[in-house]
N, C-alpha and C positions, 0 to 999 in steps of 0.2 A: 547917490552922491556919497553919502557915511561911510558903504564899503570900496568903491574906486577911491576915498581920499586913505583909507586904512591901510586898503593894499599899496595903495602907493607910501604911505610910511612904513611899513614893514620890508617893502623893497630897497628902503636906503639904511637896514639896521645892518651893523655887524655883527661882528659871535656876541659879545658877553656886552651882560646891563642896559638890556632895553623891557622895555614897560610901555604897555599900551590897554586904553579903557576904550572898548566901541560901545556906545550908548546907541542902540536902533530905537527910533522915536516908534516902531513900530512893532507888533500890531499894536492898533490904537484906532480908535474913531479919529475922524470921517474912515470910512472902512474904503478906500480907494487905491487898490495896487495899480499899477501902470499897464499895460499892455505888455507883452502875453501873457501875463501874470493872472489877471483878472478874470479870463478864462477856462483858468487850470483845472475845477472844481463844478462839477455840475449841482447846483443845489436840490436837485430832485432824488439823489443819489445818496445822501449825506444822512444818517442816520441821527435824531435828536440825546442831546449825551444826559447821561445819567441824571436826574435831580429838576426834568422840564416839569414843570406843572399848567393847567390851562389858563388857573389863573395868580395872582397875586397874592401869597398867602403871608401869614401872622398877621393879618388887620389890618398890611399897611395899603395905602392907596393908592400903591406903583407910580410916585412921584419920586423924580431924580432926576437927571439932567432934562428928560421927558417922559412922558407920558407913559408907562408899558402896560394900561390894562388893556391896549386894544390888539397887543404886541400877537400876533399869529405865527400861526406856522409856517409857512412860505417864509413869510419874513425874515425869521429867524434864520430859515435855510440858506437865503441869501447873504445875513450878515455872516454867517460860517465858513460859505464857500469864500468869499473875499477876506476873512479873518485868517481863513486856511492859506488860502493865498498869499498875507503879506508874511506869513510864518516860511513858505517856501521860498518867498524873494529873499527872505533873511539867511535861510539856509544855505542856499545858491553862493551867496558873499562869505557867509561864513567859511562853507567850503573853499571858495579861494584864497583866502587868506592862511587856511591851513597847507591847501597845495603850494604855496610862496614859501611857505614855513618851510616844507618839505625838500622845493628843488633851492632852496639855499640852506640844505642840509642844518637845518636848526632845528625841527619839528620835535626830535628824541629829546631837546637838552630844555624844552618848554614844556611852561604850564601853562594851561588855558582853563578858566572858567566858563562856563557860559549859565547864566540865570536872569533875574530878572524881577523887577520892585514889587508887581503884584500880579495877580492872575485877573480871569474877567468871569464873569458868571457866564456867559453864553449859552443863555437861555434856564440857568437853574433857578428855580422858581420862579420864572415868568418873569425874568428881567437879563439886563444886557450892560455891558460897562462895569463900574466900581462902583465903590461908595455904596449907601445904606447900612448895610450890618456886616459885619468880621464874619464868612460866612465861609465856608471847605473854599472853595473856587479860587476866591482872593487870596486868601494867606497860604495855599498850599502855591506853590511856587517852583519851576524847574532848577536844579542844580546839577550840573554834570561838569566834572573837576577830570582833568583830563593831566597827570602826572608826569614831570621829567622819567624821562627812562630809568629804570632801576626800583620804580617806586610802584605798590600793587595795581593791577589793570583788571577792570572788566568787575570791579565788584558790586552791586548792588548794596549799599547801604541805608537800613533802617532806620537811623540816628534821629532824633531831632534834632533841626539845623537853625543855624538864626545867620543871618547875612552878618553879623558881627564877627563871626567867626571865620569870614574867607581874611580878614589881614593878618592874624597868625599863621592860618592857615601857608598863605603865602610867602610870610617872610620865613616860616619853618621850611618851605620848600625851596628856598633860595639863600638855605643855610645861612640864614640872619636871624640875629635874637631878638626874641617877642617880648618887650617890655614890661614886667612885672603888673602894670597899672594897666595894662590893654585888657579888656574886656574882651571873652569870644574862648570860642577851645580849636586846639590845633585840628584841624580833622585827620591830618597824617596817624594820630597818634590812635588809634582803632581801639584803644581802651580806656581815650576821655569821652564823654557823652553828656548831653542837657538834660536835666528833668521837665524843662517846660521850652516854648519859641514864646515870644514876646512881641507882636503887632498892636499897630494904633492908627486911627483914623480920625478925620478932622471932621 
């Protein structure tokens, strides 16, 4: 629904001064893509990612939303493949709203973000979901900044990034001035950079 209402707002924009946020509620728990989706991903085939451990470790007692000392492998394999899953449904939407971009010849004169509030453990250290501790999984984060035309492409950036920094970001790339008191670094400008990222949890 998120991406048929998106594409259907991007189908009624003209050339210049439009703005749009999709927020995908997903991937998220309950881990439920729809149909063909759901089958995408054989979970017997899915190799467990970096940082699984068998059991619960620093002393805590794998309490959080539920339970995860009894959390197995299989288990996890299933919650992967349909986590994998709702990342390809998102994909899919994604992708057309860029091919919209594209046959109403707008796609060059656009920026597109695509990131995202937190990461999920998925299986590192014998847990699933968020919350407990600030741990690599959660606060490393995707960001791919996708430039109007004219602006560099294809580059791999080091930096460290803090989500404060995509609305200069943005207004720099839509030739608007970034308000002295706005907080964040242009990312265009490839020789401002952070000393530190800045996450919190409740």
């Amino acid at each position: 629904w998120i991406g048929r209402e998106a594409a259907a707002a991007i189908d009624q924009w003209t050339k210049r001064g439009n703005f749009l946020m999709v927020g995908f509620i997903k991937p998220h728990h309950p881990f439920d893509p729809p149909h063909p989706w759901d089958e995408m991903y054989d979970p017997d085939r899915l190799s467990l990612l970096p940082g699984w451990t068998e059991s619960p470790i620093h002393g805590d007692n794998g309490e959080s939303f539920f339970s995860y000392r009894d959390l197995s492998e299989g288990a996890l394999r299933r919650v992967m493949a349909l986590y994998y899953a709702s990342i390809s449904q998102i994909d899919h939407h994604v992708g057309r709203m860029i091919e919209l971009l594209k046959a109403k010849k707008m796609y060059e004169d656009s920026i597109i973000v695509y990131t995202s509030d937190h990461g999920d453990y998925m299986g590192y250290h014998h847990r699933i979901l968020k919350g407990y501790r600030m741990l690599e999984p959660l606060v490393r984060v995707p960001l791919i900044i996708k430039y109007p035309s004219g602006c560099p492409a294809s580059r791999n950036d080091a930096r460290l990034v803090n989500n404060i920094d995509l609305a200069p970001t943005l207004l720099s790339a839509a030739d608007l001035e970034i308000p002295a008191t706005m907080r964040g670094i242009d990312l265009t400008d490839q020789g401002a950079c952070s000393d530190y990222v800045f996450a919190e949890t409740l």
